[in-house]
C-alpha positions as CSV (number, residue, x, y, z in Angstrom):
1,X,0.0,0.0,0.0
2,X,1.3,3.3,-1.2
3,X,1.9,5.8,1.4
4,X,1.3,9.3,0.6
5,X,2.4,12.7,0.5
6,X,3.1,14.4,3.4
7,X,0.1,16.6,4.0
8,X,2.9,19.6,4.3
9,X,3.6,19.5,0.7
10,X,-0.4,19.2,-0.4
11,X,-0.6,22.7,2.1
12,X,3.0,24.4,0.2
13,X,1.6,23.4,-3.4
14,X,-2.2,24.8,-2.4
15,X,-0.7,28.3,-1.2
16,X,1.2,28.7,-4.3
17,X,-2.0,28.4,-6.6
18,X,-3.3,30.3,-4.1
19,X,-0.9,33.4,-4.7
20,X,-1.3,32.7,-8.6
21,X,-5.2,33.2,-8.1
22,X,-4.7,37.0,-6.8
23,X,-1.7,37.7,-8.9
24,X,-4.8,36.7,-12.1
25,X,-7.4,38.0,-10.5
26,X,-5.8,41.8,-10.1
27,X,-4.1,41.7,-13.8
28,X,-7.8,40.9,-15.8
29,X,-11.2,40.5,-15.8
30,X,-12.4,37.0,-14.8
31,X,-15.0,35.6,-17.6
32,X,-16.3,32.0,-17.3
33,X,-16.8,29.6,-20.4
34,X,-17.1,26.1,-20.7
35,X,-14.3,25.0,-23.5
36,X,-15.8,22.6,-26.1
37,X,-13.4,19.3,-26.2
38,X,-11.5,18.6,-29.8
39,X,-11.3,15.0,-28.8
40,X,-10.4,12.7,-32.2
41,X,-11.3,15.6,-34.5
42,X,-8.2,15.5,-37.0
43,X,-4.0,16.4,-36.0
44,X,-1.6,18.6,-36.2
45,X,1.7,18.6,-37.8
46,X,4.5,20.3,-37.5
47,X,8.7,20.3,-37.0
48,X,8.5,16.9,-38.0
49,X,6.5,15.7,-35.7
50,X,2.7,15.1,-35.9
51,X,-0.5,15.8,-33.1
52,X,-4.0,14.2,-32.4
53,X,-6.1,15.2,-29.8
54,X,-7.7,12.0,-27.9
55,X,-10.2,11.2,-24.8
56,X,-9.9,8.4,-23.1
57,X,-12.0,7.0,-19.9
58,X,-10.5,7.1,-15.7
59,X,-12.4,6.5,-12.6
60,X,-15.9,7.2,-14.5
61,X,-13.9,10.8,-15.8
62,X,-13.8,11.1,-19.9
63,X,-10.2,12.8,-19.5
64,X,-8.1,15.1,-22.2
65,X,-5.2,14.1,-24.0
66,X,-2.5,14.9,-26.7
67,X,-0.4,12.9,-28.4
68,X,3.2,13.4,-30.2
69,X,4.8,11.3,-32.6
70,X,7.3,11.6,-35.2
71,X,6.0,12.3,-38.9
72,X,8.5,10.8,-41.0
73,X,10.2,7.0,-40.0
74,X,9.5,3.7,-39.7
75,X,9.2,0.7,-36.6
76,X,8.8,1.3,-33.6
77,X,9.7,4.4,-31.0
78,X,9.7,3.7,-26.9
79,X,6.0,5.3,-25.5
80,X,6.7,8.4,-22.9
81,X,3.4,9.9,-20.6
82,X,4.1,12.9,-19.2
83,X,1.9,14.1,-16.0
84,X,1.4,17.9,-14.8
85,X,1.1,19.7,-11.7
86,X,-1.4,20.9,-9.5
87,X,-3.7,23.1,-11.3
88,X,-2.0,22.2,-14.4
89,X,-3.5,21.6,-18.2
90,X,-2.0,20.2,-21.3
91,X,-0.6,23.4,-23.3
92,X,1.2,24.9,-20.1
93,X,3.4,21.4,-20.3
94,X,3.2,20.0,-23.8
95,X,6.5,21.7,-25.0
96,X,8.3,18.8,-23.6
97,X,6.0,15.9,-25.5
98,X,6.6,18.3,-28.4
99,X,10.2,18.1,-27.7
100,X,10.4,14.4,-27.2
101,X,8.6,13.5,-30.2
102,X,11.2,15.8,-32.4
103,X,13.2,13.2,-31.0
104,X,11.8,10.0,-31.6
105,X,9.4,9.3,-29.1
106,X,5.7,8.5,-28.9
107,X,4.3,11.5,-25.7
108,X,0.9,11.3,-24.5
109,X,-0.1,14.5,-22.3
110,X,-3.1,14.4,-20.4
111,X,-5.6,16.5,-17.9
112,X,-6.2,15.2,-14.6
113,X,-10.0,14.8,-13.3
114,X,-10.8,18.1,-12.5
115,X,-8.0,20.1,-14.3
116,X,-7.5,21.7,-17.7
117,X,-10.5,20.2,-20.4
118,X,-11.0,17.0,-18.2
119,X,-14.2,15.9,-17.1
120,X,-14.7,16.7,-13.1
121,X,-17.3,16.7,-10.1
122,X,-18.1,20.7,-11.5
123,X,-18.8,21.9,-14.9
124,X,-15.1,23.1,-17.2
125,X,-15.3,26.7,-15.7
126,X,-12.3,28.9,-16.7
127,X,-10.4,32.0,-17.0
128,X,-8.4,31.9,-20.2
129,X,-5.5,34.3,-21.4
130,X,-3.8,33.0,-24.5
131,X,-0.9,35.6,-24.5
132,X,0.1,34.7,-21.2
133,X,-1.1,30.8,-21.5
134,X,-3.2,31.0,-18.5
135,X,-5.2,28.2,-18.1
136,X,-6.7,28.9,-14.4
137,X,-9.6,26.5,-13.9
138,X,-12.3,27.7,-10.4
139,X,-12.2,24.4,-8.9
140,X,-9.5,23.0,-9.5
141,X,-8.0,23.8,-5.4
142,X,-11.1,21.6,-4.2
143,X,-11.2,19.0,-6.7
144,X,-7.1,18.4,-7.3
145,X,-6.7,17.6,-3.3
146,X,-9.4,15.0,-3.5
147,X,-9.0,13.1,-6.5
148,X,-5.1,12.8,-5.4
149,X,-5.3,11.8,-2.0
150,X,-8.2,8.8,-3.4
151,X,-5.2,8.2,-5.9
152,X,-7.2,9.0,-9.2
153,X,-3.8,11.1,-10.1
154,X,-2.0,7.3,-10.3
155,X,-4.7,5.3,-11.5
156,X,-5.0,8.0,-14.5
157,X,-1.5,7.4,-14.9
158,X,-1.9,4.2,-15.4
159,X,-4.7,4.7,-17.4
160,X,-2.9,6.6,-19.6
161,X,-0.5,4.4,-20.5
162,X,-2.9,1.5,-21.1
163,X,-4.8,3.8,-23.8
164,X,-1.9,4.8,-25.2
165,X,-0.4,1.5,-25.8
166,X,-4.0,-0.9,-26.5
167,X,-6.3,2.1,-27.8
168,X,-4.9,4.7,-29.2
169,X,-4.4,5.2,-32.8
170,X,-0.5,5.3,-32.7
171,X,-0.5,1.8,-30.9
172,X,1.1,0.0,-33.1
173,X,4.0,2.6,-33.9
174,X,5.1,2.1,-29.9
175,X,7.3,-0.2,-28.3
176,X,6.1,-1.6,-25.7
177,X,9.6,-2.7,-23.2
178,X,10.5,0.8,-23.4
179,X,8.1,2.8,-21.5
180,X,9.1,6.2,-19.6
181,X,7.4,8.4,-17.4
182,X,8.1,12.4,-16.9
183,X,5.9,14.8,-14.6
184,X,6.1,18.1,-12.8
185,X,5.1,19.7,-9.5
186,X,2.4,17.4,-8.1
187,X,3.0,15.1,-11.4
188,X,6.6,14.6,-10.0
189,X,5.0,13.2,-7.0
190,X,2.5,10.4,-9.4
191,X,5.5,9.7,-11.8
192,X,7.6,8.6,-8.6
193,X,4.1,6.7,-6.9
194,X,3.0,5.2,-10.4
195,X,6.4,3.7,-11.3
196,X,6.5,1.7,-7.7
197,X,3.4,0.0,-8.3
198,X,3.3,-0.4,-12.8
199,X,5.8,-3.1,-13.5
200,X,5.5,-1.2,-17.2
201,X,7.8,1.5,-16.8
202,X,11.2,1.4,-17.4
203,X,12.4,4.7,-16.7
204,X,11.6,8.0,-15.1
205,X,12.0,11.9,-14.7
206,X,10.7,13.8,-12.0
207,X,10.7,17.2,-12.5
208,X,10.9,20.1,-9.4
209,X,9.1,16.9,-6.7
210,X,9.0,13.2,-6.2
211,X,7.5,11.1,-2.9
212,X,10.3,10.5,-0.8
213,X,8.3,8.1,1.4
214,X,7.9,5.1,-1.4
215,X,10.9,6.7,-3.3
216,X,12.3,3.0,-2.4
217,X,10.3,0.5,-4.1
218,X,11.4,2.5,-7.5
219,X,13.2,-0.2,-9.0
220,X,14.2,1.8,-12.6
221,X,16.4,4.5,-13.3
222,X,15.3,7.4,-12.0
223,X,16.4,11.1,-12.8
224,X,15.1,14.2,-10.4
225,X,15.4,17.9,-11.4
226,X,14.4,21.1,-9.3
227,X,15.2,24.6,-9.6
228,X,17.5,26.0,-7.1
229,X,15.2,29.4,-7.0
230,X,12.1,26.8,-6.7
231,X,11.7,28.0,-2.4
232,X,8.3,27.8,-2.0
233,X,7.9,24.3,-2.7
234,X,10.9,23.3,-1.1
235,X,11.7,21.2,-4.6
236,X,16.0,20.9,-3.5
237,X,15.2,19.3,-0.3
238,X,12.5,17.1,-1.2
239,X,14.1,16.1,-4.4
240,X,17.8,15.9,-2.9
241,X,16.1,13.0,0.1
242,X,14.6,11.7,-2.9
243,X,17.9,11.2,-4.4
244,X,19.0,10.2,-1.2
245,X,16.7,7.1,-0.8
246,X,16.2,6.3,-4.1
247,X,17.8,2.8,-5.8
248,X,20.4,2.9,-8.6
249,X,20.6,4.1,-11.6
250,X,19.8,7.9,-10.4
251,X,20.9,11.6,-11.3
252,X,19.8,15.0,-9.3
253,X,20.0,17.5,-11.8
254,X,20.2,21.2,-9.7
255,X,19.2,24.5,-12.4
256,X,20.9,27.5,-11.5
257,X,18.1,30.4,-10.5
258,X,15.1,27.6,-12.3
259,X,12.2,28.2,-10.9
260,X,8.8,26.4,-10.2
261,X,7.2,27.8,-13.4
262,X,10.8,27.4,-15.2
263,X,9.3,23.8,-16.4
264,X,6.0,24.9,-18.0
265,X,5.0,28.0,-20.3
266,X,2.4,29.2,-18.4
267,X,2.9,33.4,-18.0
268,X,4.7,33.1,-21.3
269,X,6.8,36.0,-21.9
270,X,6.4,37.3,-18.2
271,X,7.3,33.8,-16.6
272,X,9.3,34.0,-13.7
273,X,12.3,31.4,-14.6
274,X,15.9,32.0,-16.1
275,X,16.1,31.7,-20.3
276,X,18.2,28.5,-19.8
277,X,15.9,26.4,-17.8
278,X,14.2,24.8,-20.3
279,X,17.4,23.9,-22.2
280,X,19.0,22.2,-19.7
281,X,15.3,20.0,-18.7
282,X,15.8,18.9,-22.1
283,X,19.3,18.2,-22.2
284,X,19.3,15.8,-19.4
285,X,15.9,14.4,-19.7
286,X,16.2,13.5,-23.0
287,X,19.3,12.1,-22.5
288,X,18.0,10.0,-19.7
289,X,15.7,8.6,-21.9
290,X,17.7,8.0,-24.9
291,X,20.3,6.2,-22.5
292,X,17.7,3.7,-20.5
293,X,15.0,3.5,-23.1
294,X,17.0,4.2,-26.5
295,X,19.5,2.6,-25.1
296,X,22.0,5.3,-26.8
297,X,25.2,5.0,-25.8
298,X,26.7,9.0,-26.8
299,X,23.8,9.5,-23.9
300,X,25.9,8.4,-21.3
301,X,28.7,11.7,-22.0
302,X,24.8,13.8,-21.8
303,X,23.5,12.8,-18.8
304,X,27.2,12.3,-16.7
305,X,29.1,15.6,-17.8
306,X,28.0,19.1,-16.3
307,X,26.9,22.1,-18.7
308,X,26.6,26.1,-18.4
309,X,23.7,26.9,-15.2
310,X,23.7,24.3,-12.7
311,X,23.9,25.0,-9.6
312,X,27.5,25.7,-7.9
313,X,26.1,25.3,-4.6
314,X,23.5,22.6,-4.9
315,X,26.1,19.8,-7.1
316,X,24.3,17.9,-9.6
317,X,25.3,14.2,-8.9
318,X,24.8,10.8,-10.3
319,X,25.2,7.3,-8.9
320,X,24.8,4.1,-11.4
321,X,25.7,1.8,-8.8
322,X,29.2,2.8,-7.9
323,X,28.9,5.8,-5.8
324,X,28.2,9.5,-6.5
325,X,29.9,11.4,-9.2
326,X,29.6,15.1,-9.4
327,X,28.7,16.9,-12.6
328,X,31.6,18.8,-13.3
């Protein structure tokens, strides 16, 4: 039985949506509209890479989804779900999918119950601000606490996955013993949870938070990143006893001045994170991925040599089973 998240973080992470609600509320004018779903309705394509919009069905909750794939290749690519934060939704987050799919992956991106265009206990209410990618849904701060201490964010996870790989329309392009798992904020905590209990996934990233209390029974490799401006959540702590506890293969990955919002898009131009944050997310979670699902071997000099903006304070550090090494 999964043990869960110290009620302190749940309280850290509701302040901070908190603070975002007054910062939106004082900069416009709140309008409500319920957003009609583009579920299955025809893709995208673009830099190579190709999008559909899907729906698929988690405790009684018709959730929404994106998927990226490559447009141009042939067999098969590992299959990557990426989970967002508290009071998250899918465009804040689905640069990285977009990013991962440029590089040969198949990325599902979904809403939690409750959150961005998924179904939830109250009607898709919203404030909406496209040149600032605000997504800020009204009930989200009652809904997201409930449906993640009853452990609907895991079984969506799961859920995920299983459409992705036995429904979904790019089944067949995905294989199926290379499975990873990425997630921010909240998502950091369900990508840690999900991967102790779902035998499917062979690797992980856990961006800015993970669960150091089942951190343990992890038994794949297992990267965690945090921003070293990131105070309010306390992201280096958590994610450094995460590191701590956690089984090898592992790699803490410490972003000089990264923020919380360094990870997503949301407050576009105005976002509160340094210009190489995103850069350096990519750089080492891709090249975790390519290393333990791609098996890559020019991944190994990515993920185990240091680069411009990490931390000089907080060391970014590896351990594959024969002690720490420090980026240098």
């Amino acid at each position: 039985m999964i043990r869960h998240t110290p009620l302190k973080i749940m309280i850290i992470a509701i302040i901070i949506q908190l603070l975002c609600v007054s910062l939106i509320r004082g900069a416009v004018n709140v309008s409500s509209n319920i957003i009609e779903r583009d579920f299955l309705c025809g893709g995208k394509q673009e830099n190579g890479i190709n999008q559909i919009n899907i729906s698929f069905e988690s405790s009684n909750y018709t959730l929404y989804g994106e998927i990226y794939y490559p447009s141009n290749g042939s067999g098969t690519y590992p299959g990557i779900v990426f989970c967002e934060g508290l009071g998250g939704y899918v465009n804040a987050y689905n640069w990285i999918p977009k990013a991962l799919a440029e590089d040969g992956y198949v990325a599902l991106i979904f809403d939690f119950p409750g959150q961005g265009k998924s179904e939830g206990v109250f009607p898709i209410r919203a404030i909406n601000i496209p040149f600032l990618n605000i997504y800020f849904r009204y009930t989200f701060l009652i809904e997201t606490p409930i449906h993640y201490v009853l452990r609907k964010w895991t079984t969506a996870t799961s859920d995920a996955l299983t459409y992705l790989l036995e429904e979904s329309p790019v089944k067949n392009m995905i294989d199926n013993t290379s499975i990873g798992l990425i997630g921010h904020s909240l998502g950091g905590i369900t990508v840690t949870e999900t991967a102790a209990i779902d035998e499917r996934i062979d690797a992980v990233v856990a961006l800015s938070q993970g669960n150091p209390l089942i951190i343990g029974r992890v038994d794949v490799p297992i990267q965690f990143q945090g921003g070293c401006f990131d105070l309010g959540t306390h992201s280096i702590p958590i994610i450094s006893r995460c590191y701590s506890k956690a089984n090898t293969p592992k790699e803490l990955i410490a972003i000089e001045r990264g923020t919380h919002f360094g990870f997503s898009t949301a407050w576009g131009p105005l976002c509160p994170c340094p210009r190489w944050q995103k850069d350096i997310c990519l750089r080492y979670a891709t090249g975790w991925f390519d290393y333990f699902l791609k098996n890559k071997t020019d991944a190994y000099e990515i993920i185990t040599t240091g680069t411009d903006h990490l931390s000089k304070f907080i060391k970014s550090r590896y351990n594959f089973g024969d002690g720490d090494h420090i980026l240098e």
